[in-house]
VOGU-3710 file (C-alpha; in Angstrom, 3 decimals, decimal comma):
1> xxxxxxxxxx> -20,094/123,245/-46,111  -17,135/123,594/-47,887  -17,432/127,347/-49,060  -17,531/128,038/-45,300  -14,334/125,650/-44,356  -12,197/127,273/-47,478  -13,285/131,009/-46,078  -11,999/129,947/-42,369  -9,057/128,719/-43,866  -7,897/131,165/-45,604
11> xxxxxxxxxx> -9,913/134,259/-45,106  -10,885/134,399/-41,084  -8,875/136,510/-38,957  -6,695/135,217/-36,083  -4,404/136,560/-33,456  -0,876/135,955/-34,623  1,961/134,808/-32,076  2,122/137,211/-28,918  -1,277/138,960/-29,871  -4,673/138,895/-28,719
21> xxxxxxxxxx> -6,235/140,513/-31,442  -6,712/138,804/-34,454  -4,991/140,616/-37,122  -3,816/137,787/-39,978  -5,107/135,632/-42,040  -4,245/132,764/-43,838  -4,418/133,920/-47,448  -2,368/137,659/-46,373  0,201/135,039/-44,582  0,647/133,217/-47,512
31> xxxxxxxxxx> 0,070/135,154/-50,775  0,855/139,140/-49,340  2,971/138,588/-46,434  3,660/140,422/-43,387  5,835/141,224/-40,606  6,513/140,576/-36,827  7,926/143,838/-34,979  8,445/145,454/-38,126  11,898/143,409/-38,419  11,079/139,970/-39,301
41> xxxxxxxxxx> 9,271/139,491/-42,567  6,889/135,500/-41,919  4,798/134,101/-44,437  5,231/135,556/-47,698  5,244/131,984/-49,837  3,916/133,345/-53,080  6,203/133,495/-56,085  4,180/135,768/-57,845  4,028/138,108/-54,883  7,831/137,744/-55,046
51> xxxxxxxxxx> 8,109/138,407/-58,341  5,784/141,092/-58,576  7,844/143,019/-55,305  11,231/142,304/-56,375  9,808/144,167/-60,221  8,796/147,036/-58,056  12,041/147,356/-55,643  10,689/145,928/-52,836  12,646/143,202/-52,363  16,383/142,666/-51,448
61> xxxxxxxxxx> 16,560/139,283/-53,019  19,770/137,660/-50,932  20,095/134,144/-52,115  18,551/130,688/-52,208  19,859/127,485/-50,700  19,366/123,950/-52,145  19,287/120,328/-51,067  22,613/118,967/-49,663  22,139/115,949/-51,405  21,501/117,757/-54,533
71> xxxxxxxxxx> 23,885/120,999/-54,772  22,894/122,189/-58,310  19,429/123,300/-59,222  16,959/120,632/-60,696  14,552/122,092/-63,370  12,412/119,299/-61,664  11,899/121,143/-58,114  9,462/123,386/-57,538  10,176/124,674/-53,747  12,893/127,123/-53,400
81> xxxxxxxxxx> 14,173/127,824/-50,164  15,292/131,623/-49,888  16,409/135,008/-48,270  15,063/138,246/-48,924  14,311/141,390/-47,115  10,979/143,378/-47,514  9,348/146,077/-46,114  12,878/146,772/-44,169  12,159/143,294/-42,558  14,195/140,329/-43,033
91> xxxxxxxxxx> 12,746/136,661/-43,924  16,398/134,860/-42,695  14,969/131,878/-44,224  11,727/131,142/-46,600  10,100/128,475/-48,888  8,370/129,209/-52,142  6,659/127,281/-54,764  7,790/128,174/-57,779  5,503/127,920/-61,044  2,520/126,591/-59,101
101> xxxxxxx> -0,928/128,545/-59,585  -2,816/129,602/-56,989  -5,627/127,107/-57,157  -2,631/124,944/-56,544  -1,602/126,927/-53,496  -4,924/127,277/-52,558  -5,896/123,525/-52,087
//
């Protein structure tokens, strides 16, 4: 049913890229984050989880980048492409929604 299809989605473990173990899930991808070889920071698409990290110290917020055919920001766009490092990873380049819930995210 569709409690079990929303756990798998999310909460199910799976073997990230070049492992065999499964060690990530959708929902730590998305909402916590993590890192590949302790330089790299992937997922990490919450802006809640960015806010609440860059409040704390953890992040290195390095800059956002917009549309080319729209240079300026737009109080009518939600996704925010950025750079930040975390966890003395890097994420080179990220998107985040930004004032969505998380039932939002979630569906």
């Amino acid at each position: 049913g569709f409690k079990k299809q929303l756990y798998r989605i999310w909460f199910e473990l799976y073997a990230r890229r070049g492992s065999s173990r499964p060690d990530s899930s959708g929902f730590e991808h998305v909402f916590v984050g993590e890192t590949r070889d302790r330089r790299t920071v992937i997922g990490f698409h919450n802006w809640i989880q960015l806010y609440l990290q860059e409040k704390l110290g953890h992040i290195d917020y390095k800059g956002y980048t917009v549309d080319a055919n729209s240079p300026q920001p737009d109080e009518n766009k939600h996704i925010l492409a950025l750079q930040f490092s975390w966890k003395n990873g890097i994420k080179p380049k990220g998107s985040i929604f930004i004032g969505v819930s998380p039932e939002f995210e979630f569906a």
